[in-house]
KEKE-3310 file (N, C-alpha, C; in steps of 0.2 Angstrom, whole numbers, plus 5000, padded with zeros to 4 digits):
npx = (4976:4961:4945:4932:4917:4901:4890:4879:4866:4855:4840:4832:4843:4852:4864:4881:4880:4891:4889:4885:4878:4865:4849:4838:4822:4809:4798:4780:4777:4769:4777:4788:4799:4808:4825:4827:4823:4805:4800:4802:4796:4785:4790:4800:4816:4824:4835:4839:4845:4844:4831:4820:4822:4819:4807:4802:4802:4795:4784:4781:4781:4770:4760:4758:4748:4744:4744:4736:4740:4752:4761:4762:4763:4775:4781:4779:4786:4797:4798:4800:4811:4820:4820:4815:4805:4797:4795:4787:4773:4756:4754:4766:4772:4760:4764:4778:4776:4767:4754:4739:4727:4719:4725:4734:4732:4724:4736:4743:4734:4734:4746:4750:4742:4747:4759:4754:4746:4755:4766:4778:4796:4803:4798:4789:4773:4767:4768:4755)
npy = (5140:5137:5145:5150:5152:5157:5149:5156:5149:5147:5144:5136:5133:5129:5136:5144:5156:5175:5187:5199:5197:5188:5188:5191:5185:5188:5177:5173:5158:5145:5132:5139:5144:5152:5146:5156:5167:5176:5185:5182:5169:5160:5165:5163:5163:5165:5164:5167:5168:5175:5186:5179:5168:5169:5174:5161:5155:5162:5161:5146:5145:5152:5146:5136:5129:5141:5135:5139:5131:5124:5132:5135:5122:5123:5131:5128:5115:5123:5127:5116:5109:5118:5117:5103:5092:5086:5092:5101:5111:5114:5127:5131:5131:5139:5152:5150:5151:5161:5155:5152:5142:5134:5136:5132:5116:5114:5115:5102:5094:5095:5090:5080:5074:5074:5068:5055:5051:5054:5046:5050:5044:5043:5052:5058:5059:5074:5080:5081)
npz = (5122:5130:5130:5141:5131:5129:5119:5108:5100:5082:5083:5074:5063:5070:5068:5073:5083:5083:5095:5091:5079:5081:5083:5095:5106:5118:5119:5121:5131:5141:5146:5148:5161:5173:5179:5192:5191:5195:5185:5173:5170:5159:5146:5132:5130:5114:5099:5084:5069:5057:5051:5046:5050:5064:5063:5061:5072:5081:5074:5078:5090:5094:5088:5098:5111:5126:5142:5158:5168:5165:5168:5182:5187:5182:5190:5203:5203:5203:5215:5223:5220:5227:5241:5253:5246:5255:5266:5261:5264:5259:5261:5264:5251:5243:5247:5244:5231:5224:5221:5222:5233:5222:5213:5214:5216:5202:5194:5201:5196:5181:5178:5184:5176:5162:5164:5165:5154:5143:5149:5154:5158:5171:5177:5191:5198:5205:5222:5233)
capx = (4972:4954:4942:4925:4913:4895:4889:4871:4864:4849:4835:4830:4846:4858:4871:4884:4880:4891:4885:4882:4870:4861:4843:4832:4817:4807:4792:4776:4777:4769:4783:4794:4802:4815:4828:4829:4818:4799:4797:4804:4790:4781:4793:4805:4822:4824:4839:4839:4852:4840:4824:4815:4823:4818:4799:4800:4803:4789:4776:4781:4779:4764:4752:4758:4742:4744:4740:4742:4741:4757:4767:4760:4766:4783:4783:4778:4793:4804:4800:4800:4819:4822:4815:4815:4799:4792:4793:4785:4764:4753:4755:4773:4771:4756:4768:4784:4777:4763:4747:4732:4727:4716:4730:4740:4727:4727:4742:4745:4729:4738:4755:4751:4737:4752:4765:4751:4746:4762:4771:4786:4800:4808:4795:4785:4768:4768:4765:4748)
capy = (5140:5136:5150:5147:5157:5154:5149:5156:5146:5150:5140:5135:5129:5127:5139:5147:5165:5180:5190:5206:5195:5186:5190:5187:5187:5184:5173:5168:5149:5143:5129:5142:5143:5154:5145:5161:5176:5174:5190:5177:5164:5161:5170:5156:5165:5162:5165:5166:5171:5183:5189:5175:5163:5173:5175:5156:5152:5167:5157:5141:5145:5157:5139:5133:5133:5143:5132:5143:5124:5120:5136:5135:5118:5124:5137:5122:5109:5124:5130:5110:5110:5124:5115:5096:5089:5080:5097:5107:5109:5120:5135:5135:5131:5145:5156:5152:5151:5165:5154:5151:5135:5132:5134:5120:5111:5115:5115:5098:5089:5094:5089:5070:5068:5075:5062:5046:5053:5053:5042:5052:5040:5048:5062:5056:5065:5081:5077:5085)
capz = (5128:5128:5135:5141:5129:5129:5112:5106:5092:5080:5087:5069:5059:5073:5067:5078:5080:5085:5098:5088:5075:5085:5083:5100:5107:5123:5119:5127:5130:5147:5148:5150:5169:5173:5185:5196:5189:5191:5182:5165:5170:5154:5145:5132:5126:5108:5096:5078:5063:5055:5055:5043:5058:5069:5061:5060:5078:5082:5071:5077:5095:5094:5087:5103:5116:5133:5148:5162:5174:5163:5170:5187:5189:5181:5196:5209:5201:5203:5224:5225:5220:5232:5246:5253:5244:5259:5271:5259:5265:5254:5263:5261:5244:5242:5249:5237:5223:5225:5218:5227:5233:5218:5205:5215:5213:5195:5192:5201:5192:5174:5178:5185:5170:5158:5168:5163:5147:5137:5150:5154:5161:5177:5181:5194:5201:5210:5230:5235)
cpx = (4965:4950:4932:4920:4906:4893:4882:4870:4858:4846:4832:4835:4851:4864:4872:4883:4884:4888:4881:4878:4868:4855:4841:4827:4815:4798:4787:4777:4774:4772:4789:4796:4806:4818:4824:4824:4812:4797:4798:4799:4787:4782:4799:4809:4822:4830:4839:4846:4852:4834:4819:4816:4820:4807:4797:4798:4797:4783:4775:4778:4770:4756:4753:4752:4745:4741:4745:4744:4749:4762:4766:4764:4775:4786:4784:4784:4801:4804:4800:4808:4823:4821:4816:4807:4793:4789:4789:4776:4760:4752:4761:4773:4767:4760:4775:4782:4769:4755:4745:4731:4723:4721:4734:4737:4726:4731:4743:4740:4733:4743:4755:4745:4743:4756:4761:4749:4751:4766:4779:4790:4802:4804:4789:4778:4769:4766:4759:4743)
cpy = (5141:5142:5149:5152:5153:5155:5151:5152:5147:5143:5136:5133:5128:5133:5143:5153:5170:5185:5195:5203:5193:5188:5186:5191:5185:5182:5170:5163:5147:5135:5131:5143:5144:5151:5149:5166:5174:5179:5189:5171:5166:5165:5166:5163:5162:5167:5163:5171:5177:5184:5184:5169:5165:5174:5166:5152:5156:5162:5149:5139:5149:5150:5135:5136:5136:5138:5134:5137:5123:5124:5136:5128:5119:5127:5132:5118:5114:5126:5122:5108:5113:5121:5106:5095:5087:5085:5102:5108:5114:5125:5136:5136:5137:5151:5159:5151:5158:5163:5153:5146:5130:5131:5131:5117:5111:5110:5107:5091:5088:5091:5082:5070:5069:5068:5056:5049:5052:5049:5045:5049:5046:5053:5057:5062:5070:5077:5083:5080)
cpz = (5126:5132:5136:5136:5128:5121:5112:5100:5089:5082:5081:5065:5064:5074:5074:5076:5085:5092:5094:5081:5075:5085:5089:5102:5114:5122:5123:5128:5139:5148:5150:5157:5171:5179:5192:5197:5186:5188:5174:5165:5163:5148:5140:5128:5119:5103:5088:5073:5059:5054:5051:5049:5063:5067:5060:5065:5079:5080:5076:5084:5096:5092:5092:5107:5122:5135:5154:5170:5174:5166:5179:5189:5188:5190:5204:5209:5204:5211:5226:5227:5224:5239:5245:5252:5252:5267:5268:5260:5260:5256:5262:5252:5239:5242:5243:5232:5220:5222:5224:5226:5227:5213:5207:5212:5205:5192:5193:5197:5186:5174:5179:5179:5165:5160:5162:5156:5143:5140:5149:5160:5167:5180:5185:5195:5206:5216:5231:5239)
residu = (UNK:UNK:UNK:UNK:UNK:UNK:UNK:UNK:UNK:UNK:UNK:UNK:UNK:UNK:UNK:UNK:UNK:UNK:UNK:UNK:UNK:UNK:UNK:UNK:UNK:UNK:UNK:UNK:UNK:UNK:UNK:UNK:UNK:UNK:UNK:UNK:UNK:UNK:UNK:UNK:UNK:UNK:UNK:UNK:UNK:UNK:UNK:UNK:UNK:UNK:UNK:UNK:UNK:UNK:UNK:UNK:UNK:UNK:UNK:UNK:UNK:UNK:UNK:UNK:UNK:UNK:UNK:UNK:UNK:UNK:UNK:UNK:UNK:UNK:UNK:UNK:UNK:UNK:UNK:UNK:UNK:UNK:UNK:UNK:UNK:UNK:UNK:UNK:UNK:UNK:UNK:UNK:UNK:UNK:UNK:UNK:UNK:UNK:UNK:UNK:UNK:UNK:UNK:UNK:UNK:UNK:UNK:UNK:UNK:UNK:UNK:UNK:UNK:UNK:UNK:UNK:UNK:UNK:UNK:UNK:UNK:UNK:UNK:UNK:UNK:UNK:UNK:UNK)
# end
Protein backbone atom coordinates (compact mmCIF):
# COMPACT_ATOMS: atom_id res chain seq x y z
CA UNK A 1 0.00 0.00 0.00
CA UNK A 2 1.16 3.35 -0.96
CA UNK A 3 0.98 6.24 1.75
CA UNK A 4 0.98 9.88 0.81
CA UNK A 5 4.23 11.32 2.65
CA UNK A 6 5.50 14.67 1.72
CA UNK A 7 8.88 14.53 0.45
CA UNK A 8 11.47 17.50 1.60
CA UNK A 9 14.34 17.59 -0.67
CA UNK A 10 17.68 19.74 -0.28
CA UNK A 11 17.17 22.63 -2.28
CA UNK A 12 20.84 22.34 -3.65
CA UNK A 13 21.51 18.56 -4.63
CA UNK A 14 17.99 17.33 -4.71
CA UNK A 15 18.49 14.50 -2.20
CA UNK A 16 15.53 13.02 -0.41
CA UNK A 17 15.82 14.06 3.28
CA UNK A 18 14.21 12.40 6.45
CA UNK A 19 12.36 14.58 8.41
CA UNK A 20 14.76 14.57 11.53
CA UNK A 21 17.84 15.70 8.96
CA UNK A 22 16.48 18.06 7.24
CA UNK A 23 18.10 21.39 7.76
CA UNK A 24 15.76 24.66 7.24
CA UNK A 25 15.42 27.88 7.09
CA UNK A 26 13.09 30.87 6.39
CA UNK A 27 14.95 33.36 4.07
CA UNK A 28 14.47 36.82 2.87
CA UNK A 29 13.46 36.69 -0.77
CA UNK A 30 10.89 39.32 -1.96
CA UNK A 31 9.47 36.68 -4.53
CA UNK A 32 8.39 34.78 -1.82
CA UNK A 33 4.39 34.76 -1.25
CA UNK A 34 2.84 32.60 1.16
CA UNK A 35 -0.36 31.06 -0.39
CA UNK A 36 -2.26 31.82 2.84
CA UNK A 37 -0.09 33.44 5.71
CA UNK A 38 0.88 37.13 5.10
CA UNK A 39 3.02 36.93 8.20
CA UNK A 40 5.39 34.45 5.50
CA UNK A 41 5.43 37.27 2.63
CA UNK A 42 8.87 37.67 1.84
CA UNK A 43 9.80 34.86 3.69
CA UNK A 44 11.15 31.59 0.96
CA UNK A 45 11.36 28.19 2.98
CA UNK A 46 14.48 26.52 2.05
CA UNK A 47 15.78 22.86 2.91
CA UNK A 48 19.12 21.48 2.79
CA UNK A 49 21.07 18.12 3.95
CA UNK A 50 23.47 19.86 6.03
CA UNK A 51 24.76 22.97 6.89
CA UNK A 52 27.29 23.54 3.92
CA UNK A 53 23.90 22.99 1.74
CA UNK A 54 22.36 24.92 3.78
CA UNK A 55 25.24 27.92 3.80
CA UNK A 56 25.09 27.39 0.17
CA UNK A 57 21.41 28.11 -0.35
CA UNK A 58 21.89 31.04 2.32
CA UNK A 59 24.61 32.66 0.07
CA UNK A 60 23.04 31.97 -2.94
CA UNK A 61 19.76 33.82 -1.99
CA UNK A 62 21.22 36.61 0.10
CA UNK A 63 23.15 38.23 -3.62
CA UNK A 64 19.66 38.19 -4.53
CA UNK A 65 18.41 42.08 -4.77
CA UNK A 66 15.25 42.91 -2.51
CA UNK A 67 12.51 44.64 -4.49
CA UNK A 68 9.95 45.44 -2.30
CA UNK A 69 7.53 46.22 -5.92
CA UNK A 70 8.27 42.58 -6.58
CA UNK A 71 6.58 41.34 -3.20
CA UNK A 72 3.92 43.70 -3.29
CA UNK A 73 2.84 42.64 -6.51
CA UNK A 74 3.16 39.07 -5.17
CA UNK A 75 0.56 40.24 -2.56
CA UNK A 76 -1.65 41.77 -5.42
CA UNK A 77 -1.40 38.33 -7.89
CA UNK A 78 -2.48 36.54 -4.70
CA UNK A 79 -5.89 38.97 -3.34
CA UNK A 80 -6.49 38.73 -7.27
CA UNK A 81 -6.75 34.95 -7.17
CA UNK A 82 -9.04 35.39 -4.19
CA UNK A 83 -11.40 37.55 -5.97
CA UNK A 84 -12.87 37.93 -9.57
CA UNK A 85 -10.24 40.21 -11.32
CA UNK A 86 -12.66 42.37 -12.98
CA UNK A 87 -14.73 43.18 -9.59
CA UNK A 88 -11.70 43.98 -7.75
CA UNK A 89 -11.39 48.31 -7.71
CA UNK A 90 -8.35 49.70 -5.80
CA UNK A 91 -10.03 50.10 -2.54
CA UNK A 92 -10.78 46.63 -2.29
CA UNK A 93 -7.66 45.76 -3.32
CA UNK A 94 -6.01 48.52 -0.72
CA UNK A 95 -7.93 46.91 1.64
CA UNK A 96 -6.95 43.09 0.89
CA UNK A 97 -3.76 43.28 0.58
CA UNK A 98 -2.99 46.22 3.11
CA UNK A 99 -0.77 48.64 0.69
CA UNK A 100 -1.44 51.98 -0.02
CA UNK A 101 -2.32 53.14 -3.20
CA UNK A 102 1.19 54.10 -4.15
CA UNK A 103 2.59 50.69 -3.68
CA UNK A 104 -0.21 49.38 -6.20
CA UNK A 105 1.05 51.46 -8.28
CA UNK A 106 4.37 50.33 -7.63
CA UNK A 107 3.93 47.25 -7.50
CA UNK A 108 1.72 47.24 -10.75
CA UNK A 109 4.53 49.55 -12.95
CA UNK A 110 7.16 46.52 -12.00
CA UNK A 111 5.18 43.64 -12.62
CA UNK A 112 3.98 44.79 -16.37
CA UNK A 113 7.64 46.33 -17.06
CA UNK A 114 8.88 42.60 -15.70
CA UNK A 115 6.06 40.83 -17.98
CA UNK A 116 7.63 42.99 -21.44
CA UNK A 117 11.15 42.76 -20.22
CA UNK A 118 11.86 39.17 -20.11
CA UNK A 119 8.66 38.27 -22.06
CA UNK A 120 6.91 35.77 -19.88
CA UNK A 121 4.44 33.56 -22.00
CA UNK A 122 1.08 33.29 -20.14
CA UNK A 123 1.44 36.18 -17.52
CA UNK A 124 -0.25 38.94 -18.56
CA UNK A 125 -0.41 42.69 -16.96
CA UNK A 126 -1.73 43.34 -13.76
CA UNK A 127 -5.43 45.35 -14.42
CA UNK A 128 -5.06 48.92 -12.89
Amino acid sequence: MIQDVEATLCDVCGRVLAADEARTALLPDSSAVHPTRRDLDGLRPVSACGPDHLAAVTVELSTRDWADEELWAGQIVRALTDAAPDTVGRAELARATSLSHEQIERAVTWHNTQIHRIGLAGHGPLPL
